[in-house]
MARMI-241340 format. One line per 2 residues: number of its first residue (from 1); their letters; for each residue x, z, y of N, C-alpha, C. Coordinates in steps of 0.02 Angstrom, whole numbers. Example, Ala and Ser with C-alpha at 12.3 -4.5 7.8 and 13.67 -1.06 7.14 Angstrom:
2
1 = AS = 660 390 -284 615 390 -225 660 390 -165; 642 354 -112 684 357 -53 645 394 2
This chain:
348
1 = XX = 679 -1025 4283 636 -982 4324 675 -922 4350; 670 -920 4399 699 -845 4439 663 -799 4452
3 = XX = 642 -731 4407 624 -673 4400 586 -672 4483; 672 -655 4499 676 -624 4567 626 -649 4620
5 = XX = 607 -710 4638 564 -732 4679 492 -720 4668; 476 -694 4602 387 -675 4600 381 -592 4614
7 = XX = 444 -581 4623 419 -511 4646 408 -500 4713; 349 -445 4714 314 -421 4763 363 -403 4806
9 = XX = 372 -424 4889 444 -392 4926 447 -327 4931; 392 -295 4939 386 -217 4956 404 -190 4894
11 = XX = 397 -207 4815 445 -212 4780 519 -197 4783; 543 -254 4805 592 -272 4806 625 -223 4858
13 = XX = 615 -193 4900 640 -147 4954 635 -61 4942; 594 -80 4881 581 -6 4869 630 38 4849
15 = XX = 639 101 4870 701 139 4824 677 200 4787; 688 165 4737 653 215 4669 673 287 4685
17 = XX = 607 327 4668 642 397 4656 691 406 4628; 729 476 4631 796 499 4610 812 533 4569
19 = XX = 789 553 4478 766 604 4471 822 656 4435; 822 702 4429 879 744 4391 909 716 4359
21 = XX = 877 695 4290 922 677 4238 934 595 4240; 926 555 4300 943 506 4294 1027 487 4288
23 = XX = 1054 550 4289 1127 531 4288 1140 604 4205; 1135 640 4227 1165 692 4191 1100 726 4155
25 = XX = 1081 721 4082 1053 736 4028 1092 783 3984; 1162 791 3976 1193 849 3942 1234 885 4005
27 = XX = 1269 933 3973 1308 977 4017 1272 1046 4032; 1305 1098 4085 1271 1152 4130 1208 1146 4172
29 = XX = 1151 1118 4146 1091 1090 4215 1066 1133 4232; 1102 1132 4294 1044 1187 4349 1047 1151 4419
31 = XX = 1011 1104 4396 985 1053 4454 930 1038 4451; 874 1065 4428 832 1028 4399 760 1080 4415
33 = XX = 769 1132 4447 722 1200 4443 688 1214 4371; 727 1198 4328 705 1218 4253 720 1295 4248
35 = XX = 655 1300 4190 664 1366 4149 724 1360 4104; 783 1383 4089 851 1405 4060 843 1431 3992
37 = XX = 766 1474 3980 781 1517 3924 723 1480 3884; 732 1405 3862 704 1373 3834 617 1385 3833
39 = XX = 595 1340 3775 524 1335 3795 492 1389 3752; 417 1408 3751 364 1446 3725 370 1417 3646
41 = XX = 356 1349 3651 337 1317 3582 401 1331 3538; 401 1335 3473 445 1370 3449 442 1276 3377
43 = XX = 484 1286 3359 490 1243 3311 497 1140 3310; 531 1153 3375 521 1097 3374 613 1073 3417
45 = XX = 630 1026 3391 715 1029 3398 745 1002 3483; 685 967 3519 693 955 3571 708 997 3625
47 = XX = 752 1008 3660 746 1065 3729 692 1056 3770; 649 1072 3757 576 1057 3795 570 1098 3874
49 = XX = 629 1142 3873 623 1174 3945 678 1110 3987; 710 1066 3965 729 1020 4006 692 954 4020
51 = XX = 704 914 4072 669 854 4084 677 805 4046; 643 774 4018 686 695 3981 711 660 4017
53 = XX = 765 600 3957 791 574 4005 753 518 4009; 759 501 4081 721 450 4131 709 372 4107
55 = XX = 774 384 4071 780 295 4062 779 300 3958; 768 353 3940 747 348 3864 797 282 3828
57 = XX = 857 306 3846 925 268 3817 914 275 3750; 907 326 3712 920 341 3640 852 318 3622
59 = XX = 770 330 3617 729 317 3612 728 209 3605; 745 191 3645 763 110 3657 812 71 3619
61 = XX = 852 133 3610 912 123 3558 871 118 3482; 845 170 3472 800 158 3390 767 85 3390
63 = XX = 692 86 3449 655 29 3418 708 -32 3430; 772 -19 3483 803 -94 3465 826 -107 3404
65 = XX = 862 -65 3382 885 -70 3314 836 -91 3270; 772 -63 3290 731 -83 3214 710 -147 3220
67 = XX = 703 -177 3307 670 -248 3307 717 -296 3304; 798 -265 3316 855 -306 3296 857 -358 3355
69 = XX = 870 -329 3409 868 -344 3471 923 -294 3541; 949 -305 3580 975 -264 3619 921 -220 3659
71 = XX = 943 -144 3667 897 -119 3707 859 -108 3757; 927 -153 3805 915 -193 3885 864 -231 3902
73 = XX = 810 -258 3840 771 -300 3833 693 -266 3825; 694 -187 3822 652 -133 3795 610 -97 3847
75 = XX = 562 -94 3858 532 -39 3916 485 16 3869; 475 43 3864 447 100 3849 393 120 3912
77 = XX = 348 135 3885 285 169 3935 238 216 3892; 156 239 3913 121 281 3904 87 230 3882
79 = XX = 77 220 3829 49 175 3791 42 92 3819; -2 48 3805 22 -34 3824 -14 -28 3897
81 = XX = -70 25 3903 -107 19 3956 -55 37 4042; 2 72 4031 22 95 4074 87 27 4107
83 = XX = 99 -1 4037 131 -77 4051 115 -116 4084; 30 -150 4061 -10 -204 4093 -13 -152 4172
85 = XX = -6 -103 4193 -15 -81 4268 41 -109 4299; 97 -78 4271 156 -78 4303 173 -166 4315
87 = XX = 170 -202 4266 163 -271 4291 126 -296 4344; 68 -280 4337 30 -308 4395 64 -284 4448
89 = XX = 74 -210 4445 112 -196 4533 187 -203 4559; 215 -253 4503 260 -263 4552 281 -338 4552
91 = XX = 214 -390 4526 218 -448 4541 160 -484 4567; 98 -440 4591 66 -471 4604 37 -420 4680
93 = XX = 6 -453 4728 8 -425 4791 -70 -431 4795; -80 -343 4805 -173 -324 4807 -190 -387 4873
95 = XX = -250 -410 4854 -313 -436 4892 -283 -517 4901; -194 -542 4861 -204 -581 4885 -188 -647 4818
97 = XX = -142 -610 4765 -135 -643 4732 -182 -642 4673; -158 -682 4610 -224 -701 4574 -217 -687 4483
99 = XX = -230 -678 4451 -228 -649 4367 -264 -710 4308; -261 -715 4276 -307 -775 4234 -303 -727 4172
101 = XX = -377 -730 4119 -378 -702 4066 -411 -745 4016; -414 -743 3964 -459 -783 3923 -515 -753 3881
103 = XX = -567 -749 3874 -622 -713 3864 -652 -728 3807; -690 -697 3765 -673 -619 3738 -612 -597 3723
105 = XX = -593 -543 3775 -534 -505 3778 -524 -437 3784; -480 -415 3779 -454 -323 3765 -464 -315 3866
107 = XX = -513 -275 3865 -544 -260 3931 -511 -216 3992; -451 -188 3980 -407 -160 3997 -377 -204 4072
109 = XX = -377 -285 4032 -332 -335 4083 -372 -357 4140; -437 -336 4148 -490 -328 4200 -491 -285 4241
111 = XX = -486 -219 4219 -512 -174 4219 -422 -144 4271; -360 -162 4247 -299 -141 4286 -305 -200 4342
113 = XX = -345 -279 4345 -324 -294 4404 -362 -263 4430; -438 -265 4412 -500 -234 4471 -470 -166 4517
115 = XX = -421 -118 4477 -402 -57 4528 -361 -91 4552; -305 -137 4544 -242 -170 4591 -272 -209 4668
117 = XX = -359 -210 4654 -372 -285 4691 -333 -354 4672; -341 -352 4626 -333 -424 4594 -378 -481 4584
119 = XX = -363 -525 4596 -419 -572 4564 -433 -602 4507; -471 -592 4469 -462 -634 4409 -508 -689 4407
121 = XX = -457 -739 4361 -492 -796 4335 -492 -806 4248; -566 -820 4236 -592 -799 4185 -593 -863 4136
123 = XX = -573 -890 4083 -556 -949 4047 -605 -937 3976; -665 -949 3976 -692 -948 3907 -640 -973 3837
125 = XX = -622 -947 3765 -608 -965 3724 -639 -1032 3707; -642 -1065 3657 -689 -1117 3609 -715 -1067 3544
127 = XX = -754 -1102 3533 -779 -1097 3489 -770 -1063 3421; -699 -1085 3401 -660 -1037 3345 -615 -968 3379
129 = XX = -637 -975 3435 -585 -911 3476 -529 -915 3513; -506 -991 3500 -456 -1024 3523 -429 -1054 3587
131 = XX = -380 -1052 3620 -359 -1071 3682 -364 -1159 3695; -451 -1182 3741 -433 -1237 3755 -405 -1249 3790
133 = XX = -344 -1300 3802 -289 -1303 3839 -328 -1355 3874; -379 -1391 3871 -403 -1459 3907 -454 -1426 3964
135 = XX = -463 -1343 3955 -518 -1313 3987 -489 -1292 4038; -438 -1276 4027 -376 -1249 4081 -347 -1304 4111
137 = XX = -392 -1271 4200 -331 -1332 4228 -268 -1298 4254; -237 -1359 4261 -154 -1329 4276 -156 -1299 4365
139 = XX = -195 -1309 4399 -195 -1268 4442 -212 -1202 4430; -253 -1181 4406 -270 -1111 4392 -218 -1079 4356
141 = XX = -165 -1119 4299 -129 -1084 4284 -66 -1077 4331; -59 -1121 4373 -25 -1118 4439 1 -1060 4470
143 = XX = -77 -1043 4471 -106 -1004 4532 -88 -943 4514; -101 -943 4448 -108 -869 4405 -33 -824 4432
145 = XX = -39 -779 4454 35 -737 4463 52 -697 4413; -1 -695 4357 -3 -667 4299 -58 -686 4239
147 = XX = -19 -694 4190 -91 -724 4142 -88 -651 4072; -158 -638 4073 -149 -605 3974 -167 -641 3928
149 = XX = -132 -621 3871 -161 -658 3824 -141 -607 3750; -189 -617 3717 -191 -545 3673 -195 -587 3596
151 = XX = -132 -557 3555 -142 -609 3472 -96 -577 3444; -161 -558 3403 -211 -561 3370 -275 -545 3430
153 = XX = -298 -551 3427 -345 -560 3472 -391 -506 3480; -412 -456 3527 -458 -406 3533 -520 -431 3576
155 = XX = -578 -436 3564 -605 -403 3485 -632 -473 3425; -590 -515 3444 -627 -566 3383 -546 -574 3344
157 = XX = -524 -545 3318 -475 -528 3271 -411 -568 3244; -427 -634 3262 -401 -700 3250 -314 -701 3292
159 = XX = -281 -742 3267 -219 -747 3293 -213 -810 3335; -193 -798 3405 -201 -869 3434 -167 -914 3422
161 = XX = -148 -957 3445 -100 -1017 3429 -29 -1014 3459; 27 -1031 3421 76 -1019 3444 95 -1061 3494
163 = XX = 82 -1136 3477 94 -1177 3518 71 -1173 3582; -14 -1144 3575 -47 -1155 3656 -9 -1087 3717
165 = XX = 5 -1059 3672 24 -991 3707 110 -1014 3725; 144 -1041 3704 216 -1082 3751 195 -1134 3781
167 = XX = 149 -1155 3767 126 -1229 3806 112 -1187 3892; 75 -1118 3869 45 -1089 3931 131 -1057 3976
169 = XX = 137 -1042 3934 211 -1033 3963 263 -1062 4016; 267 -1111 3956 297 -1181 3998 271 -1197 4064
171 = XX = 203 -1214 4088 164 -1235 4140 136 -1178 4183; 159 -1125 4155 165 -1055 4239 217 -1047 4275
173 = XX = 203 -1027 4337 231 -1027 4374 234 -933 4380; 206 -907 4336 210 -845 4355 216 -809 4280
175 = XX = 211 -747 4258 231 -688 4196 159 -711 4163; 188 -718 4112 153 -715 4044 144 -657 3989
177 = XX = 79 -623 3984 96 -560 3968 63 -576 3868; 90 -559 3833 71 -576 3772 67 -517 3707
179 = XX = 6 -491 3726 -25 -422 3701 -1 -430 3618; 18 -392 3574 16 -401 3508 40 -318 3476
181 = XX = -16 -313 3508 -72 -245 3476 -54 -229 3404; -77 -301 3375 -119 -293 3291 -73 -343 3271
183 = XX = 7 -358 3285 30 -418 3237 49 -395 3173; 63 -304 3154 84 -277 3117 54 -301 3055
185 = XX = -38 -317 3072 -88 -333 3014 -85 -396 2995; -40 -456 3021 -42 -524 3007 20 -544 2982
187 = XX = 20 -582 2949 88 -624 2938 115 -628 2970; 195 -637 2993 239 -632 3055 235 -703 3090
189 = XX = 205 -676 3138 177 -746 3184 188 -726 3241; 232 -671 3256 245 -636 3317 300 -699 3345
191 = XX = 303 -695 3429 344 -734 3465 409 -713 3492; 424 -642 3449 472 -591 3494 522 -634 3486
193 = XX = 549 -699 3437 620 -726 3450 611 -777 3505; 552 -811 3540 553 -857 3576 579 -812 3663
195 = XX = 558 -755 3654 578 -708 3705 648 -706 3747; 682 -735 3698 754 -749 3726 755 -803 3746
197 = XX = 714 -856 3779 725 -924 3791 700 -962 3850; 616 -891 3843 583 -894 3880 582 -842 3930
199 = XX = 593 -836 4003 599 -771 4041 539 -748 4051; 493 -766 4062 422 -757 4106 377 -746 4082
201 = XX = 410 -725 3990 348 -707 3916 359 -628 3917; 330 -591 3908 329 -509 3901 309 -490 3837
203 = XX = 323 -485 3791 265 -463 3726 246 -402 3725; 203 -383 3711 181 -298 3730 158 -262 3665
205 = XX = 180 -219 3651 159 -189 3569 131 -113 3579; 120 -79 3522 107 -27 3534 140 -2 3449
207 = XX = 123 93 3476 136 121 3410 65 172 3384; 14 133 3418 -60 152 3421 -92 146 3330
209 = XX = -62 79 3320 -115 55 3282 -65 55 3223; -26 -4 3194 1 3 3114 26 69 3111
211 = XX = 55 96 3169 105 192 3152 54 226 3151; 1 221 3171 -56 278 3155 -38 328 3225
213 = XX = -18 302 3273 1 370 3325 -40 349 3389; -103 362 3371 -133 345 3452 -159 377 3484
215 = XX = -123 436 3468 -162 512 3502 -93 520 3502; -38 508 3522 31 500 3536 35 476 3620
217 = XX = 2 419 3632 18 376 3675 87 356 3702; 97 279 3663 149 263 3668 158 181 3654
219 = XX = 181 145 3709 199 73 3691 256 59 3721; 259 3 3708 334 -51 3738 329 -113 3763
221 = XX = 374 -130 3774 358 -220 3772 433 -249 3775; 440 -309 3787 509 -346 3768 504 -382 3800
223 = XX = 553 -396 3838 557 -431 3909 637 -454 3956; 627 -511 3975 689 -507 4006 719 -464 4022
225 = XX = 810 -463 4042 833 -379 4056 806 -387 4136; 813 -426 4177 799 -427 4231 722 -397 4242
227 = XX = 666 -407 4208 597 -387 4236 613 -305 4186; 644 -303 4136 640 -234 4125 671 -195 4182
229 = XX = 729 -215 4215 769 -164 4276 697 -144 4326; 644 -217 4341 597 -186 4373 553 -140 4357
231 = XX = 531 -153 4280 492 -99 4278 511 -20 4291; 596 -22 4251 611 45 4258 622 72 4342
233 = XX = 632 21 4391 616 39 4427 563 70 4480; 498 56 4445 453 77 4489 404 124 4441
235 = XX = 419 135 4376 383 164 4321 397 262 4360; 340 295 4332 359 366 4349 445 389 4324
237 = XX = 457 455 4356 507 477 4339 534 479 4251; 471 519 4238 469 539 4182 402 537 4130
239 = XX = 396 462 4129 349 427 4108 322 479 4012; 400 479 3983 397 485 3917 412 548 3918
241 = XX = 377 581 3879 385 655 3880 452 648 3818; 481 717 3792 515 745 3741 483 736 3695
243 = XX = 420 774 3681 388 750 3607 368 698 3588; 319 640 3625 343 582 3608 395 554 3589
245 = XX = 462 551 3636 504 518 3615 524 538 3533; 534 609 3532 542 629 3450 502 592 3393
247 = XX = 444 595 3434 392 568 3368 403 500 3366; 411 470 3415 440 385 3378 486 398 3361
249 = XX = 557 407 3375 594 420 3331 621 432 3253; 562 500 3261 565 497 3183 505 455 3148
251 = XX = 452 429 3188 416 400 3126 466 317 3121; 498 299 3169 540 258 3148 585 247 3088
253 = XX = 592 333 3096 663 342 3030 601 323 2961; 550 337 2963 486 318 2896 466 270 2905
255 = XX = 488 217 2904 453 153 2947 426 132 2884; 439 150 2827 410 119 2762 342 152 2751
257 = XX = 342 206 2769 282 207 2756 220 186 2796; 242 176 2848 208 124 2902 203 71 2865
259 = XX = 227 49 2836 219 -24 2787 169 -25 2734; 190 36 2720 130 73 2652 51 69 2678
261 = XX = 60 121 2734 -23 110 2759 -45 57 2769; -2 -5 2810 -20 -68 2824 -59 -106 2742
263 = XX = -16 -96 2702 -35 -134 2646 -105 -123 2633; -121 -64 2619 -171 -3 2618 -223 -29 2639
265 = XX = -208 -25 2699 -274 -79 2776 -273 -133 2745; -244 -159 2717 -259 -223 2741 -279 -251 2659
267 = XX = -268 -185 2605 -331 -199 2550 -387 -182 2581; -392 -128 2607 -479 -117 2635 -496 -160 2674
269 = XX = -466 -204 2718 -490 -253 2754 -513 -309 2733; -503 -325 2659 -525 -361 2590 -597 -361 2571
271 = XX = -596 -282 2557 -652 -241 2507 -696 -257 2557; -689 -245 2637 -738 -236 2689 -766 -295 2696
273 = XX = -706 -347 2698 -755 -427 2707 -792 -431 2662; -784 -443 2615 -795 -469 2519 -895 -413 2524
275 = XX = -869 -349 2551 -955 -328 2554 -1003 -354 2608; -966 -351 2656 -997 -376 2719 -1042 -455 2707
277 = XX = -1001 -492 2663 -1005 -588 2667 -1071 -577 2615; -1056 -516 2569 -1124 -509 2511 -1203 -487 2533
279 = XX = -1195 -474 2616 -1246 -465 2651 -1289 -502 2679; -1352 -547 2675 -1392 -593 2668 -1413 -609 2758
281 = XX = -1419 -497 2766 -1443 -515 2844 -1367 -535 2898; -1295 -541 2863 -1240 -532 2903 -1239 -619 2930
283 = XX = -1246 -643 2957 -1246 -723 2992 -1166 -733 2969; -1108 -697 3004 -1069 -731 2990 -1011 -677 2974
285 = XX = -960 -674 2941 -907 -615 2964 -828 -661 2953; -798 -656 3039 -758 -694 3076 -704 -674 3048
287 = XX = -648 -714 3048 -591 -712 3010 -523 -658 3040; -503 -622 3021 -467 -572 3063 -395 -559 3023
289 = XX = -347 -560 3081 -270 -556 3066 -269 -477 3082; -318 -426 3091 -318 -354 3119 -336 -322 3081
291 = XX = -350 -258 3083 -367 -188 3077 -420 -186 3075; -458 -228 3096 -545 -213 3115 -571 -291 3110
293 = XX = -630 -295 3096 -680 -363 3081 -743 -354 3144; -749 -411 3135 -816 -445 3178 -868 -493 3164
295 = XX = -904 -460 3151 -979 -485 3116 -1035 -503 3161; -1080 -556 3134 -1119 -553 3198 -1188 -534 3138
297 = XX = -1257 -510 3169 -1289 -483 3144 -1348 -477 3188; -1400 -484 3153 -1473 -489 3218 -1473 -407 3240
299 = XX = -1491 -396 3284 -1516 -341 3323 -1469 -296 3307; -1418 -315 3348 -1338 -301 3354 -1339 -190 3356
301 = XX = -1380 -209 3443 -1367 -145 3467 -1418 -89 3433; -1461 -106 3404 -1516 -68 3375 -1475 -42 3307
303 = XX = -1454 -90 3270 -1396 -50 3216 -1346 -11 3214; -1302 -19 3274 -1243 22 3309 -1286 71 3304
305 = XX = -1304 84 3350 -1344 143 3372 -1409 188 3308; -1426 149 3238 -1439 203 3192 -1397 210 3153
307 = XX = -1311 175 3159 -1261 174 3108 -1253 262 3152; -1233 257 3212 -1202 307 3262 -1251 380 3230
309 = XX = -1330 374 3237 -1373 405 3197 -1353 470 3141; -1343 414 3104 -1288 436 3038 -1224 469 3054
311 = XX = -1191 475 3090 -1133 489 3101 -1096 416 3087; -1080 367 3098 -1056 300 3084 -1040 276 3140
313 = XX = -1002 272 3167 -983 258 3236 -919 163 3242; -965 124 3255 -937 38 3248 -938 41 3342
315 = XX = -936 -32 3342 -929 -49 3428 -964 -123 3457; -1025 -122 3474 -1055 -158 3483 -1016 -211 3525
317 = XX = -999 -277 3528 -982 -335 3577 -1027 -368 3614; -1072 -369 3610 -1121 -410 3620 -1124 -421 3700
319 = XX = -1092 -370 3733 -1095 -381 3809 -1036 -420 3827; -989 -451 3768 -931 -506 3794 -955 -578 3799
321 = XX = -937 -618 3831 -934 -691 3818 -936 -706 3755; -982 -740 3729 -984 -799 3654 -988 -735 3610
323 = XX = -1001 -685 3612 -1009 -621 3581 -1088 -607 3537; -1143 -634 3569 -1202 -614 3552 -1200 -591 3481
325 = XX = -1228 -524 3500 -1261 -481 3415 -1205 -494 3377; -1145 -460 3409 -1074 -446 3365 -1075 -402 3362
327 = XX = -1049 -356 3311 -1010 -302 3303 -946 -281 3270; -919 -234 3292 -830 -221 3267 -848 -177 3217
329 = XX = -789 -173 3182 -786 -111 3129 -726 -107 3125; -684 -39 3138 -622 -28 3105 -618 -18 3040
331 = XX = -567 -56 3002 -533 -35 2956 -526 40 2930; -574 89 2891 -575 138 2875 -544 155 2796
333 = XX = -541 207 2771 -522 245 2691 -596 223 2659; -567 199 2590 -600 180 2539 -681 210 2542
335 = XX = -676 275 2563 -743 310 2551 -775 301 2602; -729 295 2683 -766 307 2749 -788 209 2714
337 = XX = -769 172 2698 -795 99 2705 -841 103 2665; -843 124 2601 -919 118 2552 -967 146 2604
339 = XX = -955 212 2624 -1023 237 2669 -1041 194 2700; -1017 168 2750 -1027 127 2818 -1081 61 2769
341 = XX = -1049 24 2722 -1099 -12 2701 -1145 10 2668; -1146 76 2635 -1212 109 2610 -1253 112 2674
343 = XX = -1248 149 2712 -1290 142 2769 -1318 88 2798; -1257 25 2823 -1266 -39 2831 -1330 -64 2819
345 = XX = -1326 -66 2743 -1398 -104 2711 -1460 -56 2710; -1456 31 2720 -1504 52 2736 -1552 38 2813
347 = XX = -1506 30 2856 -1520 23 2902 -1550 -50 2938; -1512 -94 2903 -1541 -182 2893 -1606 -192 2846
């Protein structure tokens, strides 16, 4: 497959802004209309009165090292949401080309074509949550100039299939975008080594959810070097601020304890089923490789809303495909989870 031909031409002609530090990050800078006599904020080791640098060399350099990968392969953005944009705009052409998603899905991949003028085509799951490949015809995936696909899966928690998701691969003709949000919470079922084999797979991560930094805003993804040159080409100047970049950085250098919390979660994500399944009025509670569970439950939205009451704040689904009278729950601390089911059964 050749990158080069699914990109948008106006794309392709474009000449990226120019920005200060795209060449020179150390030295005498007074190119830049910066303040000189550093910043207000006091305590913090970054030169915050200078610009970052553009292309976050050193920043790309860490998570490569940690994913044990070259950095050329790395994009960095404003969390995953600012990724899934930048893809759509520079391979798919408003009002004319086309998107495919699979439903119930992380609502985001709607929601960036609907402002692109995109079209989407909408592929119900089965039954267990799963990608029917017999439901999908190969024209639509044809057609698709871009497909998402999110696994562990938002919001029914499940990990998709490895196979159907290269099978989908194999038979596009266009970028394959492969969300993995929440793989931190599952057994390593991630596809990041097939990435080298396959050009037209993107995996997209974040440091939202296992790092605990989502009032950070900050993701990546892993991608051919060729579609990364595009992104960095059309991404803002200075997408990544200074303090971000620091803060991945160093929570990188603690990456164990990122491991720690994970463990952590993913006892409470135990305790949470194990009470939930002991609940007579709970119909069913769905199997989850994530952070958060999905239960289905009669009079879905009437409970949200006296959990919310309480101060208890869950996330009703019920307005997704194959969703009826679902609800989410994140993964909370030992005490925030007893409450939630103390209330639970008050409220049932």
């Amino acid at each position: 497959m050749n990158l080069n031909d699914l990109v948008r031409e106006n794309i392709k002609k474009l000449k990226p802004y120019s920005s200060a530090r795209g060449k020179f990050t150390k030295g005498i800078l007074m190119d830049a209309n910066e303040n000189p006599f550093s910043s207000v904020v006091e305590n913090i080791s970054a030169n915050l009165n200078r610009y970052p640098d553009p292309n976050q060399i050193e920043l790309r350099k860490v998570i490569g090292k940690y994913l044990g990968m070259e950095y050329q392969k790395i994009f960095v953005g404003v969390g995953s949401d600012e990724i899934i944009d930048l893809l759509i705009r520079i391979f798919c052409k408003p009002g004319i080309d086309e998107a495919l998603i699979f439903e119930p899905t992380y609502g985001m991949y709607k929601v960036a074509c609907d402002i692109n003028d995109i079209k989407i085509n909408s592929v119900l799951l089965n039954d267990d949550y799963q990608i029917d490949l017999s439901a999908v015809s190969r024209e639509i995936i044809n057609r698709s100039k871009i497909i998402f696909l999110c696994s562990p899966n938002n919001p029914t928690g499940n990990t998709l299939s490895a196979q159907s998701i290269l099978s989908i691969c194999e038979n596009s003709n266009g970028i394959v975008v492969l969300d993995e949000a929440y793989i931190d919470f599952c057994d390593d079922q991630s596809l990041i080594k097939k990435n080298e084999s396959i050009p037209n797979l993107v995996i997209i991560r974040t440091f939202s959810k296992a790092w605990g930094l989502a009032g950070v805003r900050c993701g990546y993804c892993i991608a051919d070097r060729e579609l990364i040159d595009w992104l960095l080409k059309i991404k803002a100047p200075y997408n990544i601020n200074k303090l971000t970049e620091q803060t991945i950085i160093n929570s990188i250098k603690n990456a164990d304890q990122k491991d720690e919390n994970v463990k952590r979660i993913l006892s409470e994500r135990e305790f949470l089923i194990a009470e939930l399944k002991s609940l007579k009025e709970v119909q069913k509670v769905f199997p989850t490789d994530s952070n958060f569970i999905l239960f289905r439950i009669n009079n879905a939205f009437s409970i949200k809303n006296k959990l919310a009451d309480k101060g208890i704040i869950i996330r009703d689904r019920s307005n997704q495909p194959l969703l009826e009278n679902c609800l989410r729950v994140s993964v909370g601390t030992r005490e925030e989870n007893k409450l939630f089911i103390t209330e639970l059964k008050k409220v049932i």
